[in-house]
MARFI-47637 format. One record per residue: x, y, z of N, C-alpha, C, O in turn; residue number from 1. Coordinates in pm, whole numbers, plus 32768, in hexadecimal, padded with zeros to 4 digits. Example, Ala and Ser with C-alpha at 12.3 -4.5 7.8 and 13.67 -1.06 7.14 Angstrom:
residues 2
ATOM  nxx  nyy  nzz caxx cayy cazz  cxx  cyy  czz  oxx  oyy  ozz  nr
ATOM 8527 7DC7 830C 84CE 7E3E 830C 8528 7EB6 830C 8590 7EB4 834E   1
ATOM 8505 7F1F 82C4 8557 7F96 82CA 850A 8003 8313 853D 8072 8324   2
end
This chain:
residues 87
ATOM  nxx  nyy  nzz caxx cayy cazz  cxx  cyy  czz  oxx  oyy  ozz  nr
ATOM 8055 7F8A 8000 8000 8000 8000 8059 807C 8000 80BC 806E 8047   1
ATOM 804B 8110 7FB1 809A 8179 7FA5 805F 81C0 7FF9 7FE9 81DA 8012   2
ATOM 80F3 81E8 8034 8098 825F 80AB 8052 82F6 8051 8065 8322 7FE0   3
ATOM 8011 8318 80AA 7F9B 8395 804D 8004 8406 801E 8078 8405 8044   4
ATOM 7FCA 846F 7FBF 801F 84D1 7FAE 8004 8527 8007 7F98 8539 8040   5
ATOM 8083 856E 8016 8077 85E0 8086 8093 8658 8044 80FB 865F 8002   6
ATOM 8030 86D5 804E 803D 871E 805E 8041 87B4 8063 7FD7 87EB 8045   7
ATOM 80AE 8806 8084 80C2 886C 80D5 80C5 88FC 80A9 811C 8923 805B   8
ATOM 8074 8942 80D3 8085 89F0 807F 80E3 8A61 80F4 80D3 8A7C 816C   9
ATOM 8129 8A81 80AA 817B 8AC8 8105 81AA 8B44 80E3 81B5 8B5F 806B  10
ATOM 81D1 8BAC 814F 8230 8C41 80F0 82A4 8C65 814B 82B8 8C58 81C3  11
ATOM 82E1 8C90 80F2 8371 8C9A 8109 836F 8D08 81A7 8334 8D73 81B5  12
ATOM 83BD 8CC5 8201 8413 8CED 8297 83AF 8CD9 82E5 83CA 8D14 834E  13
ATOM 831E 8C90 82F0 82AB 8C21 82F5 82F0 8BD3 838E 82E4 8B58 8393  14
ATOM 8330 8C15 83FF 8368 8BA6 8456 82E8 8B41 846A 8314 8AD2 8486  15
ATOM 8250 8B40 8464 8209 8AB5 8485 8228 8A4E 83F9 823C 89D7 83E2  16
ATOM 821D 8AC6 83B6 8250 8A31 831D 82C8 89EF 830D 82DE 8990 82C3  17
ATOM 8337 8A40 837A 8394 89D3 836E 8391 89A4 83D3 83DF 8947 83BE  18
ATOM 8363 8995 846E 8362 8962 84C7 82BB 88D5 84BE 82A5 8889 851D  19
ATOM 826C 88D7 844A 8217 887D 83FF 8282 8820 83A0 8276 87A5 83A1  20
ATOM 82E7 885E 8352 831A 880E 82F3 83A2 87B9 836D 83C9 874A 834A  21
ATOM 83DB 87F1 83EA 8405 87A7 840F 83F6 8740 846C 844D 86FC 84A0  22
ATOM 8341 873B 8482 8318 86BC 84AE 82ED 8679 843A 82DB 8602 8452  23
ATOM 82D9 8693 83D9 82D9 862F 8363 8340 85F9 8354 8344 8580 836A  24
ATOM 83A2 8633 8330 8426 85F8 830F 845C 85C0 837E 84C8 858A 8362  25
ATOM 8445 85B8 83D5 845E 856E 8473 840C 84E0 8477 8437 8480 84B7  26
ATOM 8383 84DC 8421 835C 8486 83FD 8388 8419 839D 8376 83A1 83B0  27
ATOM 83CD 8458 8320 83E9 83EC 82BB 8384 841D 8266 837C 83BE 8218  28
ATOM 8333 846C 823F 8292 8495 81DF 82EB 84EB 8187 8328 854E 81AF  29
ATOM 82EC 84B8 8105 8313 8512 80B3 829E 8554 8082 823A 8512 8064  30
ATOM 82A1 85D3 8077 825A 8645 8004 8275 8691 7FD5 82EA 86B6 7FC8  31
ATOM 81F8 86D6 7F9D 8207 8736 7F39 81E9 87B9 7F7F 8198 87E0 7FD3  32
ATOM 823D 87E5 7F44 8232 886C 7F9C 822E 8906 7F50 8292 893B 7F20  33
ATOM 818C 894E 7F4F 817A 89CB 7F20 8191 8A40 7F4D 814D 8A6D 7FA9  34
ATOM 81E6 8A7E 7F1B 820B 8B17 7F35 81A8 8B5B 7EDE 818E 8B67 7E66  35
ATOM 8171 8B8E 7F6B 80E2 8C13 7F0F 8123 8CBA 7F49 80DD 8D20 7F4D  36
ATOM 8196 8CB4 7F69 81C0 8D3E 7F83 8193 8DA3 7F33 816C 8E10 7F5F  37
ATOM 8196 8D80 7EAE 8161 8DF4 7E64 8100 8DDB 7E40 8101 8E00 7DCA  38
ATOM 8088 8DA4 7E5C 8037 8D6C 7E4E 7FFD 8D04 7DB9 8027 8C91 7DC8  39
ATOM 7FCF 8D0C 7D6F 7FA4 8CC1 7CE3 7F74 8C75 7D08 7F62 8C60 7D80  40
ATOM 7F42 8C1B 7C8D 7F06 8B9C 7C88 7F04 8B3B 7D01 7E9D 8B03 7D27  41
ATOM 7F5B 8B30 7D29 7F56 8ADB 7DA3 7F21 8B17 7E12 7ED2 8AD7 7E58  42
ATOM 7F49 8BA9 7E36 7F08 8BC9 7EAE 7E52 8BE2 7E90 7DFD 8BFA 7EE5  43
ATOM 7E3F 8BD3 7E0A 7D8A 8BAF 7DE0 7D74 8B22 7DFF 7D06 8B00 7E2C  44
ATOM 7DCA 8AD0 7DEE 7DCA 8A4D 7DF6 7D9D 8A0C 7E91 7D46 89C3 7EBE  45
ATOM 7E25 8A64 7ECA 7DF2 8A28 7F66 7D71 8A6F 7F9A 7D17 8A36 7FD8  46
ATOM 7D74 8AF4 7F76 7CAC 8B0F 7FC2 7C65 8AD0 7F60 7BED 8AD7 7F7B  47
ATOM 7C81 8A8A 7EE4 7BF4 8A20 7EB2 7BD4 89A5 7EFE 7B6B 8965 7F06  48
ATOM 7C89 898C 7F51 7C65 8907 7F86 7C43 8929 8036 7C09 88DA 8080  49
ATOM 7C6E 899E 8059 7C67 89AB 80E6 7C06 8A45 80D2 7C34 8AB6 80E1  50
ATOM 7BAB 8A2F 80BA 7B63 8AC2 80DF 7B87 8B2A 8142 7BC7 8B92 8131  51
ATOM 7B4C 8AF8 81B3 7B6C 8B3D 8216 7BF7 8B49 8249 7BF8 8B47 82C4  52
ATOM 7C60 8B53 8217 7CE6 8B43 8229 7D11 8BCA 820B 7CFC 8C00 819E  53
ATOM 7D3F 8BF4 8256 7D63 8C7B 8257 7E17 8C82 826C 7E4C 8CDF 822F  54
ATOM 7E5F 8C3C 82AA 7EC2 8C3B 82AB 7F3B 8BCE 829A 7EFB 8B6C 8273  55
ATOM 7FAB 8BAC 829F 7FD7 8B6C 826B 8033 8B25 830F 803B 8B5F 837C  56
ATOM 8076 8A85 82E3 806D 8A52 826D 7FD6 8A09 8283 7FA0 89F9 82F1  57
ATOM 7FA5 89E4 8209 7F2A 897D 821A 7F72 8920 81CB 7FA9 8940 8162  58
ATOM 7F72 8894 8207 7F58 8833 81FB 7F0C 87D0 81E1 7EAD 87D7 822F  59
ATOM 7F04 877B 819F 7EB2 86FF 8161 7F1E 8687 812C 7F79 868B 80D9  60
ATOM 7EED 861A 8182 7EFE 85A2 8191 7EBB 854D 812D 7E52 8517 8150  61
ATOM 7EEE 8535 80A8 7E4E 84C1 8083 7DE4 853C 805C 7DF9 85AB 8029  62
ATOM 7D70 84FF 8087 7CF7 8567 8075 7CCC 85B4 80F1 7C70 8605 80F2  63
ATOM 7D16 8595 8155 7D14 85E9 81BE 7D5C 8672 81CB 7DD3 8682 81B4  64
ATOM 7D0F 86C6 81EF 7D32 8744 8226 7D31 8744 8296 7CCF 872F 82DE  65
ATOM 7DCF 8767 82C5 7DE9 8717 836D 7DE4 87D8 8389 7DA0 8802 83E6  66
ATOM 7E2C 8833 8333 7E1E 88CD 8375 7E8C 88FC 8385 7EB9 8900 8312  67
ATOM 7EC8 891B 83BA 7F39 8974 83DF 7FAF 894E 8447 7FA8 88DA 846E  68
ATOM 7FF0 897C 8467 806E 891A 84D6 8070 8905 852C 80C4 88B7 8558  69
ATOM 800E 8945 8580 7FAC 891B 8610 7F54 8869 85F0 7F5C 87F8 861F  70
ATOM 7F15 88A1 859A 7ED9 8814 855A 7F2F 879F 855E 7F11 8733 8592  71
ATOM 7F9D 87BC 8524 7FDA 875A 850D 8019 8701 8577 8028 8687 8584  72
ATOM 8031 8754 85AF 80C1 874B 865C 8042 86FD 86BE 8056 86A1 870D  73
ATOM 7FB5 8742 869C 7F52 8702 8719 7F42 866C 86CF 7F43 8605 8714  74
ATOM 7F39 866A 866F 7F47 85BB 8616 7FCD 8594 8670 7FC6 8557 86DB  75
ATOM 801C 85B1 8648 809F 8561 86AC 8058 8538 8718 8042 84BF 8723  76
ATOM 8023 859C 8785 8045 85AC 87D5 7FD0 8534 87F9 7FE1 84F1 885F  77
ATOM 7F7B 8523 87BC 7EF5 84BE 87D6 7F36 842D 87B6 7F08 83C0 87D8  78
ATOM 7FAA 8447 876F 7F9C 83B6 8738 7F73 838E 86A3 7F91 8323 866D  79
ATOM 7F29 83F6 866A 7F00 83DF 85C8 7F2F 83E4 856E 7F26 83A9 8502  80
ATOM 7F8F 8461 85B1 800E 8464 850F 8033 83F6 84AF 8006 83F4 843C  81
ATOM 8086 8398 84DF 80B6 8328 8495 801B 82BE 8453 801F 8282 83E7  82
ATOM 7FC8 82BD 8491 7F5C 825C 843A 7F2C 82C6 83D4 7F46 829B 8364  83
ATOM 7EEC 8347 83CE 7EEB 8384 837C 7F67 83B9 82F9 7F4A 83E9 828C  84
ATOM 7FBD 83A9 8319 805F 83C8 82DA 8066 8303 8269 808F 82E2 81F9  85
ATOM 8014 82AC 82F9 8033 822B 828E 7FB1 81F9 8254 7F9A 8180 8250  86
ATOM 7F6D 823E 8230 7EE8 825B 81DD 7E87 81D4 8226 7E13 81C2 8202  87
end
């Protein structure tokens, strides 16, 4: 089974987007990772997929929208991270 795709919208000097990308990468979860600093297509992309998302990074796991780097760290912190990370 392939683990899900991940992922991540981010903007440049973003300390939660890199303190999100280094519990990913602390994980082993490779992704993809969007820079909407200047905004375009992608930063339309992530409010098509996260509406109410107002700030960055947002994250998505798979078809999940886990949210932002609070989101993510409270997944650690429950225990969910890794079953969601292994689809």
């Amino acid at each position: 089974m392939s683990q899900p795709k991940v992922d991540i919208y981010t903007k440049f000097g973003c300390p939660y987007c890199v303190r999100a990308k280094r519990l990913l990468d602390q994980k082993g979860a490779d992704y993809t990772e969007f820079d909407i600093t200047m905004g375009g297509p992608k930063r339309d992309e992530m409010r098509e997929r996260a509406p109410n998302a107002m700030t960055v990074p947002q994250i998505f796991i798979g078809e999940t929208h886990v949210g932002g780097s609070d989101d993510l760290a409270a997944l650690e912190r429950e225990g969910k991270l890794d079953a969601l990370l292994e689809g």
